[in-house]
BATOR-789471 format. One record per residue: residue in one letter; x, y, z of N, C-alpha, C in turn. Coordinates in steps of 0.001 Angstrom, whole numbers, plus 500000, padded with zeros to 6 digits. Example, Ala and Ser with C-alpha at 12.3 -4.5 7.8 and 13.67 -1.06 7.14 Angstrom:
BEGIN
A513190494310507800512300495500507800513200496700507800 S512850497750507080513670498940507140512900500030507870 
This chain:
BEGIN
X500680505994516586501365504793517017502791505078517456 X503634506117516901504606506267517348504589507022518483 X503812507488519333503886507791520440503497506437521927 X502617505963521377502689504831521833503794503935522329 X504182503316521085505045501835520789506427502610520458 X506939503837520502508020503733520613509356503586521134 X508511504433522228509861504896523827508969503448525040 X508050502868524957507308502452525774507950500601525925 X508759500634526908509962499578527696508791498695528177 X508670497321528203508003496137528608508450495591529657 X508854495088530967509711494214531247508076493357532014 X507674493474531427506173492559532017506322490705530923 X506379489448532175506968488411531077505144487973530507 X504337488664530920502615488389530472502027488982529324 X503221489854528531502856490939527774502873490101525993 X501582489974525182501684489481524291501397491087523287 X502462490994521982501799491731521048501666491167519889 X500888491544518909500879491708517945500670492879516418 X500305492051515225500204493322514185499420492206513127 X498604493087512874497470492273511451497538494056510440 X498462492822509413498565493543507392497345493287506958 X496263494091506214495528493826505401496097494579504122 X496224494371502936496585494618501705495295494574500629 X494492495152499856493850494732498568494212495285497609 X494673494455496695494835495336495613493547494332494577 X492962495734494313491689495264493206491753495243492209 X492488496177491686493030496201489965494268496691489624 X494828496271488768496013496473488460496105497139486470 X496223498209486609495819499080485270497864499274484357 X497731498747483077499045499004482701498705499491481406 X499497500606481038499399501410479441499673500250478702 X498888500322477617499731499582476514500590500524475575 X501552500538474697502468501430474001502932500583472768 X502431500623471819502938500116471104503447501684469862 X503900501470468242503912502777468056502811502543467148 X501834501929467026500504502182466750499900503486467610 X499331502707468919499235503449470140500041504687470429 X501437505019470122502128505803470664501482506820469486 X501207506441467997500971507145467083499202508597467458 X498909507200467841497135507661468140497411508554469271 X498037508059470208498500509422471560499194510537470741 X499813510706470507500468511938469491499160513024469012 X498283511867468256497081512388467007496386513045467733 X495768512167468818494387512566469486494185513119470805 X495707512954471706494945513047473126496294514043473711 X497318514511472711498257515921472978497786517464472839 X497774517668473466496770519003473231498188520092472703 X497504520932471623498634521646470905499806522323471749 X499482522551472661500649523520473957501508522827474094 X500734521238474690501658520439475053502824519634474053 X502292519588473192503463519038471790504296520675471674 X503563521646471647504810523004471152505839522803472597 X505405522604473809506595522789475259507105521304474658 X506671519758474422507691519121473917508608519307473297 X508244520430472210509685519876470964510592521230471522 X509873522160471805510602523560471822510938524035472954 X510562523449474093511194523692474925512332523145475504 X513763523508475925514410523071476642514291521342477654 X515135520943477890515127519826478427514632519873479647 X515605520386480248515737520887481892514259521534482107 X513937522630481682512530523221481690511217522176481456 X511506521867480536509895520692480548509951519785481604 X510952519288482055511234518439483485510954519169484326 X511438520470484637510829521249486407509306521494485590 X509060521843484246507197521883484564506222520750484436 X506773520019483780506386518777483797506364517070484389 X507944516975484826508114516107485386509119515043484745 X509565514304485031510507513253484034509716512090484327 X508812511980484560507893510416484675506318510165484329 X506677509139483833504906509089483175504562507694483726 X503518507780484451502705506523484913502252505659483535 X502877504854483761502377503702482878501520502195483477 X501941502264485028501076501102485692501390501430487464 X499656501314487261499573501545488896498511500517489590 X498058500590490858497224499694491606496247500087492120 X495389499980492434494096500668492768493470499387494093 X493242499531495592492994498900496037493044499616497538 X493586498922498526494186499926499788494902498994500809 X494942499787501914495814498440503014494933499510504225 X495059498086505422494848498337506522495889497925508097 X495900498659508955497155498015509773496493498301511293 X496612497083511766496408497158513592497325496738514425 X497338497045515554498204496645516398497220496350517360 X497539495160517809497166494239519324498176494533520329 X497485494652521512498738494319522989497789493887523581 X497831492615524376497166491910525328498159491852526516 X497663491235527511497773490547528762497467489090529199 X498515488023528880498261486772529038498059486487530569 X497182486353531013497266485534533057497623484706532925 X497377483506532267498154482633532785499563482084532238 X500232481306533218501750480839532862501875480260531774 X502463480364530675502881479651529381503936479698528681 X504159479159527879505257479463526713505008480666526007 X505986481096525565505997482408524163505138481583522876 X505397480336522938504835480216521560503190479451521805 X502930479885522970501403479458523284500328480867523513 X501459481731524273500897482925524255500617483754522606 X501668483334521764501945483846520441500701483363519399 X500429482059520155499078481215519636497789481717519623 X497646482123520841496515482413521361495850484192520880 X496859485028520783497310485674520261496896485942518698 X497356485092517931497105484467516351495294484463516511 X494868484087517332493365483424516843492517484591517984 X492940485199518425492075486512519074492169487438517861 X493439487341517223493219488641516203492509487936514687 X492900487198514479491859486029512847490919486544513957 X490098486551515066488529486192515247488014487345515235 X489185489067515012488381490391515518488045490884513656 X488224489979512690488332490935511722487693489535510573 X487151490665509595486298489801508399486502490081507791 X486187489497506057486190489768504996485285489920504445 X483679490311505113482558490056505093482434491123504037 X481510491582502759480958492413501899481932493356501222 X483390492739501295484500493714500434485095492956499696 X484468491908499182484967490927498048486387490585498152 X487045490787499025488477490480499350488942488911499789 X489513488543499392490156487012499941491445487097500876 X491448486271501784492832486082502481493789485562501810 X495150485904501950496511485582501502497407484928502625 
């Protein structure tokens, strides 16, 4: 698209564009942490290496091998993105061409068998 739509000058007054966002997000997953929970993560699911590089290793070092961030909530879903350019013939307003426009692109796309709803 950026070769396209970037350097590419219009001076045509017939030229309609547009852009259709699709977004889903299907689930939305968040840790719980309590120090119950924080206790049982410790017990059951640290594997011995990884508790010895916690306590004994350096700060700085467990950060370049490990990282300084722990996912605690993420999204699981996807997005989709189009771009329209038409050619209006006949004479109109911007906001008739902009119309017409609106309901060519709602008519190229469904929500048919991906359990998704419009926003």
């Amino acid at each position: 698209m950026t070769e396209i739509f970037s350097s590419t000058v219009t001076n045509n007054m017939q030229g309609v564009f547009g852009e259709l966002n699709i977004a889903i997000d299907q689930n939305v997953y968040e840790m719980q942490y309590s120090t119950n929970i924080r206790a049982k993560i410790m017990e059951n699911y640290l594997t011995t290496t990884f508790k010895d590089e916690l306590y004994n290793t350096p700060m700085s070092e467990f950060y370049n091998n490990y990282g300084a961030f722990v996912l605690k909530k993420f999204i699981t879903g996807g997005r989709a993105t189009a771009f329209y350019v038409g050619l209006y013939k006949q004479e109109a307003t911007t906001a008739v061409k902009e119309k017409a426009l609106d309901n060519e692109i709602s008519g190229s796309f469904s929500f048919k068998n991906v359990g998704a709803s419009e926003t």
